[in-house]
C-alpha positions as CSV (number, residue, x, y, z in Angstrom):
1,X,0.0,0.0,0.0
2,X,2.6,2.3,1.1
3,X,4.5,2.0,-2.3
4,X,1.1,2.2,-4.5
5,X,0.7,5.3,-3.0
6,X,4.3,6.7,-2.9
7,X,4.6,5.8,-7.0
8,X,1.2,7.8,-7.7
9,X,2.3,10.8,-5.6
10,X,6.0,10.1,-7.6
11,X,3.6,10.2,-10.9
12,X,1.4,13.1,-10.2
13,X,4.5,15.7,-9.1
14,X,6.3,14.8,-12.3
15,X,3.4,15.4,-14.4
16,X,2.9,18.3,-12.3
17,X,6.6,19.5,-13.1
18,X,5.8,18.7,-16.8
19,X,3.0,21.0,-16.9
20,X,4.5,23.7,-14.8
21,X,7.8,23.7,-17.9
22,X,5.6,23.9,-20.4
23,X,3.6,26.8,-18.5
24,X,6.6,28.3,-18.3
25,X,7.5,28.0,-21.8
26,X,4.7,29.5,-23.2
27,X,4.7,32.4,-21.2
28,X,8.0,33.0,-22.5
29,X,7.0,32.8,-26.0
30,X,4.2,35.5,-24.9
31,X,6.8,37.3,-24.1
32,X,9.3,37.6,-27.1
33,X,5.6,37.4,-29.3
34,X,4.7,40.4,-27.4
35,X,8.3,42.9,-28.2
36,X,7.3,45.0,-31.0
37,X,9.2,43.9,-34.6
38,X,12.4,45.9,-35.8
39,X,11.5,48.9,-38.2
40,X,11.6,47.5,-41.4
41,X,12.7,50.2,-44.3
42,X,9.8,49.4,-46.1
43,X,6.2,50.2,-44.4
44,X,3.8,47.5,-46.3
45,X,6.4,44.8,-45.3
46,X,6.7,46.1,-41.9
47,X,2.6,46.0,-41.7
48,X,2.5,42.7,-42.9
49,X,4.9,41.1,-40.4
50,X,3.4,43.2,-37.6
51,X,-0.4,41.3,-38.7
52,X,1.4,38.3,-38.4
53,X,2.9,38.4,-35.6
54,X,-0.8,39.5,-33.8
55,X,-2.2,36.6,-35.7
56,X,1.0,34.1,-33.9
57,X,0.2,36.2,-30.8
58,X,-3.5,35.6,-30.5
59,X,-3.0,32.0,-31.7
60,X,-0.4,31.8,-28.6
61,X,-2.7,32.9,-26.5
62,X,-5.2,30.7,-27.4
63,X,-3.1,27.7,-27.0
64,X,-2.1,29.2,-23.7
65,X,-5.5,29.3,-22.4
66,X,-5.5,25.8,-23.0
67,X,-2.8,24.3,-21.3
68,X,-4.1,26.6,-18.7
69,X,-7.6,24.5,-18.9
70,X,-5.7,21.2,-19.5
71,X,-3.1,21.8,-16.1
72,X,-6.6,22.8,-14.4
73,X,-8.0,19.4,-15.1
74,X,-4.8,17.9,-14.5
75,X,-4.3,19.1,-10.7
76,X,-8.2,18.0,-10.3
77,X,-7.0,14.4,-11.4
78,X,-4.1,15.0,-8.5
79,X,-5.9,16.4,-5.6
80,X,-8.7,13.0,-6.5
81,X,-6.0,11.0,-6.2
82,X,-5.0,12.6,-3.1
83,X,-8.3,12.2,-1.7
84,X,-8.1,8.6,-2.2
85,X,-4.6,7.7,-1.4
86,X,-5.5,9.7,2.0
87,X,-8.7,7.4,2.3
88,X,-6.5,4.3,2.2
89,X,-4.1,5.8,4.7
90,X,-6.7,6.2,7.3
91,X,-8.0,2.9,6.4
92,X,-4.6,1.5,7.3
93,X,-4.6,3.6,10.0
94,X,-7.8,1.8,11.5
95,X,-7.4,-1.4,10.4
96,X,-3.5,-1.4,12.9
97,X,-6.0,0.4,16.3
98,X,-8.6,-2.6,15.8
99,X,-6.2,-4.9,15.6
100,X,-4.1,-3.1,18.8
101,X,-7.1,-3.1,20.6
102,X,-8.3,-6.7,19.7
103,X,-5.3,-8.3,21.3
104,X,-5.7,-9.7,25.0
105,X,-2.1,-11.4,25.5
106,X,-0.1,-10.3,28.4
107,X,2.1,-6.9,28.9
108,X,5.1,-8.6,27.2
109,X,2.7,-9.6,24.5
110,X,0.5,-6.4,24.1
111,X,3.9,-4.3,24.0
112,X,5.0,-6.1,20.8
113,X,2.1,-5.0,18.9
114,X,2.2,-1.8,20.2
115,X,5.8,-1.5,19.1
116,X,5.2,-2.9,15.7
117,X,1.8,-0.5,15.3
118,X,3.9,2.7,16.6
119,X,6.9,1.2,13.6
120,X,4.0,1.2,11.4
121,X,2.7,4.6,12.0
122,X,6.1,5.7,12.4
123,X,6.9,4.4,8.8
124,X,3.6,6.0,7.6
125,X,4.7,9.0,8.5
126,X,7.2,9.6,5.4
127,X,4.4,8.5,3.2
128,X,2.0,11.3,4.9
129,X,4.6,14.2,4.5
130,X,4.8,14.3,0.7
131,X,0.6,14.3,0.1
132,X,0.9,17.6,2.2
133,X,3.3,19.1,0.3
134,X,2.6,17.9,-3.0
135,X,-1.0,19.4,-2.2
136,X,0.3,22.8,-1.6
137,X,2.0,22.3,-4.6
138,X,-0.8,21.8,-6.8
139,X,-2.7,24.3,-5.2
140,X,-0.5,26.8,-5.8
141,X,0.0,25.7,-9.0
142,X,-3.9,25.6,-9.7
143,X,-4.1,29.6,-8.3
144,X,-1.5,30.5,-10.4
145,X,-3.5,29.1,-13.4
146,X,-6.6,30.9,-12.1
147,X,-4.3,34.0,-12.2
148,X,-3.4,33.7,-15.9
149,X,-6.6,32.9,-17.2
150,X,-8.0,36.0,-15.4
151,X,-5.2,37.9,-16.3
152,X,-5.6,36.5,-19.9
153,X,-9.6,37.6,-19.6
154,X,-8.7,40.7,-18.8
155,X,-6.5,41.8,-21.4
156,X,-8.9,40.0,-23.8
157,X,-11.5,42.5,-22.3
158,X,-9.5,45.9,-22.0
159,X,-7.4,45.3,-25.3
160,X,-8.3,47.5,-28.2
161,X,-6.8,46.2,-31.8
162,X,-5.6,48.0,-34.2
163,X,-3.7,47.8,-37.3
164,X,-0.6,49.0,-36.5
165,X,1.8,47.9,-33.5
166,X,0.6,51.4,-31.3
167,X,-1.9,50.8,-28.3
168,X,-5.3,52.7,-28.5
169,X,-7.5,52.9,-25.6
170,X,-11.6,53.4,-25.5
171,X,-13.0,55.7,-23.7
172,X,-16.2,57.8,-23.2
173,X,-20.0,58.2,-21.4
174,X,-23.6,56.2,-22.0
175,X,-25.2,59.4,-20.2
176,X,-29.1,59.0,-19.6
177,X,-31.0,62.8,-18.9
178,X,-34.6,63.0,-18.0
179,X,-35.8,66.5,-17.9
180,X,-38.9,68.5,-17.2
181,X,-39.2,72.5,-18.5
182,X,-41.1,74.9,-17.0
183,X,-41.1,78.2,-19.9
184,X,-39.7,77.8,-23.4
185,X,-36.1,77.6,-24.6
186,X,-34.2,77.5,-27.8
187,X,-34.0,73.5,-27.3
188,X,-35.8,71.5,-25.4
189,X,-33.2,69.3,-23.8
190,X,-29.9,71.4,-23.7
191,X,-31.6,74.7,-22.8
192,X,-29.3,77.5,-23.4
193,X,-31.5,80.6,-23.5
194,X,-35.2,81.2,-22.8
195,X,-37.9,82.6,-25.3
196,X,-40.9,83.4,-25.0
197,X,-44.0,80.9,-25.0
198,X,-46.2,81.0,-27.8
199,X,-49.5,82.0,-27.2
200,X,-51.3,78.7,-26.6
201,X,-48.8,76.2,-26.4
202,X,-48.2,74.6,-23.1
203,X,-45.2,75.9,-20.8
204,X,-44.6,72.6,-19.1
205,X,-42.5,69.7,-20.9
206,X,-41.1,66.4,-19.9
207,X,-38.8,64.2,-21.9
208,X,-35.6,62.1,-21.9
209,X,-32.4,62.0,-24.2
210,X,-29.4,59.8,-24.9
211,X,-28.0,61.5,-27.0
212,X,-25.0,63.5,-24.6
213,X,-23.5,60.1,-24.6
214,X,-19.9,60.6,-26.1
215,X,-17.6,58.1,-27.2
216,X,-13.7,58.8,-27.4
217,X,-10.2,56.9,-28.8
218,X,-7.1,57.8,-27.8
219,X,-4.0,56.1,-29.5
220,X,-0.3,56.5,-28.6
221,X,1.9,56.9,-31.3
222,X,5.8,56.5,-31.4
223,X,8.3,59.0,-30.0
224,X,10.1,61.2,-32.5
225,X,12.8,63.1,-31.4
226,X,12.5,62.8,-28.1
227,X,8.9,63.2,-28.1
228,X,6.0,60.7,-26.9
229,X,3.3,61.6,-30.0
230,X,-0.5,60.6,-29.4
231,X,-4.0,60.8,-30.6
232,X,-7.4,61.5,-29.8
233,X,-10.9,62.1,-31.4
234,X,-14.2,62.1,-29.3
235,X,-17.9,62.0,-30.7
236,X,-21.5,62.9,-29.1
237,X,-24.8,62.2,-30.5
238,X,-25.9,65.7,-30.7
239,X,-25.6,66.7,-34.4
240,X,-29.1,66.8,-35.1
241,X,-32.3,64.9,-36.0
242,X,-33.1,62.7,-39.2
243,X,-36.2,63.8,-40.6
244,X,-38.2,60.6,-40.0
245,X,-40.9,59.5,-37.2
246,X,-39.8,59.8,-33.4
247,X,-36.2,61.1,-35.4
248,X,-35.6,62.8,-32.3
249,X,-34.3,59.7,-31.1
250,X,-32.2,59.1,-33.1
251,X,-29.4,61.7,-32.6
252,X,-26.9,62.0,-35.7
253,X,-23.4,61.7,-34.4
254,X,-20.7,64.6,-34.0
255,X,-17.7,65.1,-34.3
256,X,-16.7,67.3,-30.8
257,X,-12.6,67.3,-30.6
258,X,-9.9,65.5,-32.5
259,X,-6.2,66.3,-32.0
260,X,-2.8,65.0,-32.4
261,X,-0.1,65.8,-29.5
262,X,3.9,66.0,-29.7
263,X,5.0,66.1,-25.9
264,X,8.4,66.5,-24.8
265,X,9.9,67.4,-21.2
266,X,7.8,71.2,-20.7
267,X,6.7,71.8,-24.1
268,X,3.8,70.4,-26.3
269,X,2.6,71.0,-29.6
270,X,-0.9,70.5,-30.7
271,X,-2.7,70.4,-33.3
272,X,-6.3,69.9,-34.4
273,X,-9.8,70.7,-33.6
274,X,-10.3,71.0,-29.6
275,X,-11.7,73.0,-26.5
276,X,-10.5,77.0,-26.1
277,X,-7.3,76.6,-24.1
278,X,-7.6,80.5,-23.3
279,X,-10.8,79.3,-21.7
280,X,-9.9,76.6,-20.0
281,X,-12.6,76.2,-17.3
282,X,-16.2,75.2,-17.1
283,X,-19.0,74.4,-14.5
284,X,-19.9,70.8,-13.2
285,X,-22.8,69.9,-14.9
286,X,-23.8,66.3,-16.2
287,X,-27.0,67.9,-17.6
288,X,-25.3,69.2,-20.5
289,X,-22.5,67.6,-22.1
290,X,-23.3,68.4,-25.8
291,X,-22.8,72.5,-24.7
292,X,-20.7,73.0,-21.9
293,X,-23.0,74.5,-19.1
294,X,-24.2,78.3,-19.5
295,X,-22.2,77.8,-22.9
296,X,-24.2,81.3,-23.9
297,X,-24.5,82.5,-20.2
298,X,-20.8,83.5,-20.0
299,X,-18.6,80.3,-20.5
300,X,-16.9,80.7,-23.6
301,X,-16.5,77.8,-25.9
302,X,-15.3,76.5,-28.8
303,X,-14.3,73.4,-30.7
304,X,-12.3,74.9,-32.9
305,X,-9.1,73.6,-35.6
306,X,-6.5,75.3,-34.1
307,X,-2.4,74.8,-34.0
308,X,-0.7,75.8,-30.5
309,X,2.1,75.7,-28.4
310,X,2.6,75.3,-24.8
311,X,6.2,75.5,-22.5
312,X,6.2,74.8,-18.3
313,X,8.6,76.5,-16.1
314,X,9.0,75.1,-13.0
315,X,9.8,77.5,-10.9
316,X,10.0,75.6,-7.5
317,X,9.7,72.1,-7.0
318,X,5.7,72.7,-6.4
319,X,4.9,75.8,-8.4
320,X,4.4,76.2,-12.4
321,X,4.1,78.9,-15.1
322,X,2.4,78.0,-18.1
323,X,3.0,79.9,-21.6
324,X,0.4,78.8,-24.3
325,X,0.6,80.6,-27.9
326,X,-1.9,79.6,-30.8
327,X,-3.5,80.5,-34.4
328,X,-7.4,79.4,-34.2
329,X,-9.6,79.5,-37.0
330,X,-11.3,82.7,-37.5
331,X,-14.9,81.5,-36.8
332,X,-17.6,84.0,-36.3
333,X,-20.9,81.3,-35.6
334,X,-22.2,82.2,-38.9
335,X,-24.0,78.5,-39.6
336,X,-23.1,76.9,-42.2
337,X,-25.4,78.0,-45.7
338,X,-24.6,74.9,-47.4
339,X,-25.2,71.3,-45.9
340,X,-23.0,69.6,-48.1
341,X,-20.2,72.3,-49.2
342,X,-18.4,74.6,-47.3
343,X,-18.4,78.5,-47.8
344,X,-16.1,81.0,-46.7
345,X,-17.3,82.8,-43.2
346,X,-16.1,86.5,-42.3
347,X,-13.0,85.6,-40.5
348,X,-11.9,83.3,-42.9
349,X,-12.5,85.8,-45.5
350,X,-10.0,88.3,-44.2
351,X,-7.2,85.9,-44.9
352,X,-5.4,85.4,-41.7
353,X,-6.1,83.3,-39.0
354,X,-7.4,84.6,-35.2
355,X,-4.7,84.8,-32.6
356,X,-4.6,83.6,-29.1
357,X,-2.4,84.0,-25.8
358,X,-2.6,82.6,-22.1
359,X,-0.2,82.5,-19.3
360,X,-1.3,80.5,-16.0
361,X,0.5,79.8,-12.2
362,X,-0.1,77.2,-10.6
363,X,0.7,75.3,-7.5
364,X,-0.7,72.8,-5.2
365,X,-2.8,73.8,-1.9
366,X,-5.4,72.0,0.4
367,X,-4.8,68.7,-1.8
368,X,-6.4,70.7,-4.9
369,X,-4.5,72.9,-7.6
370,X,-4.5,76.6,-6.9
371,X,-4.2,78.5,-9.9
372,X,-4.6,81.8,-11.9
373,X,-4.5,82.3,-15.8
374,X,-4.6,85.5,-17.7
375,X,-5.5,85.0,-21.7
376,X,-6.0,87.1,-24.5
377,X,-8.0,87.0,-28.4
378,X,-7.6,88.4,-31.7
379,X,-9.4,88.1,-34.8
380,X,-10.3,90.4,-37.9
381,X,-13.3,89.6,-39.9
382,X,-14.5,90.8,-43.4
383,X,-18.3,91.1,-44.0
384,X,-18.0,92.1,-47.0
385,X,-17.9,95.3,-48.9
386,X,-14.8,96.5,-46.9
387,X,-16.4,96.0,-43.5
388,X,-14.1,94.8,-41.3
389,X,-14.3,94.5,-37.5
390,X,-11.5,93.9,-35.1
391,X,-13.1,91.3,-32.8
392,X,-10.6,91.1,-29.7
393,X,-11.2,89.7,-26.3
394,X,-9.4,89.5,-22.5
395,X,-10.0,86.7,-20.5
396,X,-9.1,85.6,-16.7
397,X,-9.8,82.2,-14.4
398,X,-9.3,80.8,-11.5
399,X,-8.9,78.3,-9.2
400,X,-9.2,78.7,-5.6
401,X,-9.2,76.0,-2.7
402,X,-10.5,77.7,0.4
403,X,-10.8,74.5,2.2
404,X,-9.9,70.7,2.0
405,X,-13.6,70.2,0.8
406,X,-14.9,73.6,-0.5
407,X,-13.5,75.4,-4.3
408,X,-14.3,78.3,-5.9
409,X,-13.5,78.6,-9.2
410,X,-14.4,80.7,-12.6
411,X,-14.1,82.5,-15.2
412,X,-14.5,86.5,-16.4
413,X,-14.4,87.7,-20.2
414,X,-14.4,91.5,-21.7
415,X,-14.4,91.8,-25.7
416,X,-16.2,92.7,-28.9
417,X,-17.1,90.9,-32.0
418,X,-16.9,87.3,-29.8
419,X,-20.1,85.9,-30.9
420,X,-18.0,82.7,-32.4
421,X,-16.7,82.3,-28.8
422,X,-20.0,81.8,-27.4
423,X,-20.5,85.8,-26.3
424,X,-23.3,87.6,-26.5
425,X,-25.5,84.5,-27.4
426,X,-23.7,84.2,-30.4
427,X,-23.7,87.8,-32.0
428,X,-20.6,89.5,-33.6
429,X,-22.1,92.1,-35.1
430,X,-25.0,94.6,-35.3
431,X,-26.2,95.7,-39.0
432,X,-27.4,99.3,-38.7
433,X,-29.7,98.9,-42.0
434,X,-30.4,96.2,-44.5
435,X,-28.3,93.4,-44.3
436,X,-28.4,92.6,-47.8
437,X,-27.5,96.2,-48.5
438,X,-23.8,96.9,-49.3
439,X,-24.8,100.9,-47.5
440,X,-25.9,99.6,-44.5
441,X,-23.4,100.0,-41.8
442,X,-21.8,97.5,-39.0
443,X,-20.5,97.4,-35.3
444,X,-19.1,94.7,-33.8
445,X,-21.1,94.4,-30.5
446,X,-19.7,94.6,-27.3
447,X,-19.7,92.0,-24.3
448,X,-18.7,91.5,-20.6
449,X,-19.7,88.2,-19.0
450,X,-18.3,85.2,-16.6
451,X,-19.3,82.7,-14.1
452,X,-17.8,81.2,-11.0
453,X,-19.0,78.1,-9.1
454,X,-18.6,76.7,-5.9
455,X,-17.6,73.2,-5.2
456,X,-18.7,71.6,-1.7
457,X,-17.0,67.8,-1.6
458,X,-18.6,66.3,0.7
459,X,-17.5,62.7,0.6
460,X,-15.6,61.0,-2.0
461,X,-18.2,60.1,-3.6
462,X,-20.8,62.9,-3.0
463,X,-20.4,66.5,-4.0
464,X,-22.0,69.9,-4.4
465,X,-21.9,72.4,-6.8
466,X,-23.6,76.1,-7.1
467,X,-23.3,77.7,-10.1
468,X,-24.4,81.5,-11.1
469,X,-23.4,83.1,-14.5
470,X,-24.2,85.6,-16.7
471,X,-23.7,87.3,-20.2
472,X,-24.3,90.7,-21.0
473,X,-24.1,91.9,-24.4
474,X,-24.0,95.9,-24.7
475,X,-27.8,97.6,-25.1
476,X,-26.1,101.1,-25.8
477,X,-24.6,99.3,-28.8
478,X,-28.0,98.2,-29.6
479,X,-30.0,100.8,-29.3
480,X,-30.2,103.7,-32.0
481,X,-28.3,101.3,-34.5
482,X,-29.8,98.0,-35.0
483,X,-33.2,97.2,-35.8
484,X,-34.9,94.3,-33.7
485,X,-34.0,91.8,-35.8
486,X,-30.7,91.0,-36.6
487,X,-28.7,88.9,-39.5
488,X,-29.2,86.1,-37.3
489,X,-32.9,86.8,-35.2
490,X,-33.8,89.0,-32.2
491,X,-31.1,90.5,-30.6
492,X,-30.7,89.4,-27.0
493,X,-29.4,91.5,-24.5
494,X,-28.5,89.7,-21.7
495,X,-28.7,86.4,-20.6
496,X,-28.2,85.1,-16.8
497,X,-28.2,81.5,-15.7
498,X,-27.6,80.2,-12.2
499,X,-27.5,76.3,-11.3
500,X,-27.6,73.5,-8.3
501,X,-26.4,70.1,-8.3
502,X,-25.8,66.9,-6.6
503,X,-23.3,64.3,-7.9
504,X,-23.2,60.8,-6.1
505,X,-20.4,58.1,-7.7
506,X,-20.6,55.0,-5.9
507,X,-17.9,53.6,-8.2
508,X,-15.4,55.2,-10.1
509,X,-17.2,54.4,-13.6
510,X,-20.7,55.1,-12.1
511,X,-22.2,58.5,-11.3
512,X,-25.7,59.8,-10.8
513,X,-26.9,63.7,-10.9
514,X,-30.0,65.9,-9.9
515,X,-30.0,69.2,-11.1
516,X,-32.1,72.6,-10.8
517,X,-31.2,74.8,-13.7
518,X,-32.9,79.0,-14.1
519,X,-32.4,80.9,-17.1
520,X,-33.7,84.4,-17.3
521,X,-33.1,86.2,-21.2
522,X,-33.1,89.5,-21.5
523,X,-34.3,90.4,-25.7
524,X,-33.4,94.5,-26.2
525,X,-36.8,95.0,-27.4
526,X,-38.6,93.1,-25.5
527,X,-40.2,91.2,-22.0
528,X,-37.4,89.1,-19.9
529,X,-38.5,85.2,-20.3
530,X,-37.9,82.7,-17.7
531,X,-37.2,78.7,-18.4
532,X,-36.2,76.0,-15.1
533,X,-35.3,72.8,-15.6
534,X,-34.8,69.8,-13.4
535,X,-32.9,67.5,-15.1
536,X,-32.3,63.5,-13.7
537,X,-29.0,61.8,-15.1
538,X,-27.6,58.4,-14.7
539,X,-23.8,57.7,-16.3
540,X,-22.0,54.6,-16.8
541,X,-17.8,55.5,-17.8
542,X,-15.9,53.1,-19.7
């Protein structure tokens, strides 16, 4: 019995050896298979090898997650085999005290069996030792294998392919809003001024949208000259409606930002279409994603092609200066008077490109970034006829911890001719006659506006945020110039927003929101009108 069970425990750690070798094996060819391929001198041979090696990789990994299953099934077999060479053990065990404890001979007698059963047991107890270690053995040898199939899972899971060597990574929000409107707006879900209700129509509305879900891909490139280069390009579903039954639900997609990045040490170089780094800031808000909140309220905002440059100083070991010089496209939010070609807008027209200029410090304080940024804008557009207007802004923002829980933070703009930027609710310029008419005369329209918000975080997972903003666009420039409607509609004066939210994230990639939103709009020739909306959101981040 003893040797039966001493040549199946010899059996099962070789074949557990065996399996372990080849385990380790393969994970060494996942290794090499996984060092990206020399640079070949010609790019269609170096894409081909590249696809192969991913098709030897994935067929690697495949067989990898079968010896995985196979060693699985294997230490099962061992630790059964265990089980019943233990059995037999104990059985030996009882058999020797019966037959102790059967025997009625004298003390001379009795003392011989005694010795022979304690020789017995004593000899068993060799044989007993190597099931216990053989059975940590296997069982580490089993976790392990649990470990590499997970692990194997998981990249399977997180991995995104592509056709060159260069990782990507998937990112972006499924954001569900339910909302209910008390007053009319200029859009019924992403409310960004109010208007005035129609006569008959109903002031109260309820719906719900998907469509602020965004989706985003960011790919890392190689490094050129001692650069790390990347990628990124993010979509919404808020382009629009197709014109077809219930087409509001079925929300075109749009392209928001897409930019590629050159980062070295302290400097960067960007290029493509993406936020306004001279306005860096905006309000917490998951009830609108598809316009940055109080987008015509007095947050400026843009996704705009642009080309820019930024350097860091560190000046100590904790504080930074920031330089950021760019050339933006000279947009003026004229929309777009072809849906399939493009046309030249007035900024465009004057042949040069709009200009743009920051400078921010920063340092840590209170575990949050304290920080203060100064910016400045440029632009000259062409409306024709000779009409040109200097369109020119100054911008400031800030961050401010004044406790381990509580930020305030913000932004303040002063300019002219900024309607591209989100100012004045989109206006750049006042016609003083006929639009149409080369005699009729223009002004670019003047604006001061800003927001600021306070941030109360009161768990890790729960915060607070108060918002208030507002965007005043120059009456006196109105008045005695401009008739009540404009090239573009009424001519608003000033429009004033304020805002309430809670934000609860049980996980990391989890977040719910309430929100209380007022908008008061102020037309030039006309009654104020007042929209609220309470908006219910639910967010799931992958």
């Amino acid at each position: 019995m003893r040797n039966l069970g001493t040549t199946a425990l010899r059996s099962t750690a070789w074949r557990s050896a065996a399996w372990i070798a080849t385990a380790v094996f393969f994970l060494n060819t996942l290794s090499l298979a996984q060092k990206p391929p020399a640079p070949e001198s010609s790019s269609q041979r170096a894409g081909e090898e590249t696809t192969s090696a991913v098709r030897e990789l994935q067929e690697q990994v495949r067989q990898l997650k079968t010896l995985v299953d196979e060693m699985r099934t294997e230490s099962m077999q061992s630790r059964t085999e265990m089980q019943e060479l233990r059995h037999e053990l104990q059985d030996t065990r009882s058999m020797l005290e019966r037959t102790g404890a059967g025997t009625s001979v004298a003390a001379t007698a009795s003392a011989a069996p005694s010795s022979s059963s304690s020789e017995q047991i004593a000899g068993a107890s060799p044989a007993t030792a190597p099931p216990a270690n053989l059975e940590d053995r296997v069982q580490k040898l089993e976790d392990s294998a649990s470990l590499l199939g997970s692990k194997i899972d998981e990249q399977y899971q997180t991995k995104v392919e592509t056709a060159s060597k260069y990782r990507a990574r998937l990112s972006g929000i499924v954001l569900f809003n339910m909302f209910q409107n008390r007053g009319n707006s200029n859009n019924l879900d992403l409310p960004d001024y109010a208007e005035t209700t129609v006569p008959g129509a109903s002031s109260t509305s309820l719906g719900a949208t998907l469509r602020q879900s965004e989706i985003g891909l960011e790919i890392f490139g190689p490094d050129i000259a001692g650069a790390k280069t990347s990628a990124d390009i993010q979509f919404d579903f808020a382009g629009g409606f197709p014109a077809t039954g219930n087409g509001v639900d079925f929300g075109i997609a749009r392209l928001q930002t897409a930019s590629l990045r050159l980062d070295w040490a302290h400097t960067s170089v960007v290029g493509g279409q993406d936020a306004l780094f001279i306005s860096p800031l905006s309000p917490t808000s998951f009830a609108s994603l598809a316009t940055p909140a109080f987008g015509f309220a007095g947050n400026l905002w843009a996704w705009t092609p642009q080309l820019r440059v930024e350097h860091r100083f560190d000046l100590t070991d904790s504080q930074t200066l920031t330089l950021q010089a760019g050339l933006l496209d000279n947009l003026d939010w004229e929309p777009p008077y072809n849906p399939f070609y493009r046309t030249v807008q007035a900024g465009e027209q004057s042949g040069q490109p709009a200009y743009a200029l920051r400078t921010a410090w920063s340092r840590p304080f209170l575990d949050h970034p304290l920080s203060f940024g100064v910016a400045g804008y440029y632009g000259r557009q062409n409306w024709n006829w000779s009409r040109n207007v200097d369109a020119w802004a100054g911008m400031a923002d800030w961050q401010v911890p004044l406790a381990r829980r509580l930020t305030l933070s913000g932004e303040f703009y002063r300019g002219r001719g900024i309607g591209g930027l989100g100012a004045a609710i989109g206006t750049s310029i006042l016609y003083g006659g006929d639009p149409t008419l080369a005699s009729s005369a223009i002004r670019g329209l003047d604006a001061v506006g800003g927001w600021s918000q306070l941030k109360y975080q009161l768990t890790s997972k729960v915060e607070f945020n108060a918002v208030f903003a507002e965007d005043n666009a120059f009456a006196g420039d109105v008045r005695g110039f401009a008739i009540d409607q404009n090239n573009f509609g009424p001519i608003l004066g000033r429009n004033r927003g304020a805002l309430g939210n809670i934000v609860y994230r049980p996980r990391s990639d989890l977040l719910f929101s309430a929100e209380f939103r007022r908008l008061r709009t102020f037309p030039v020739y006309d009654e104020s009108s007042v929209v609220n909306q309470i908006n219910l959101a639910m967010g799931i981040l992958f």
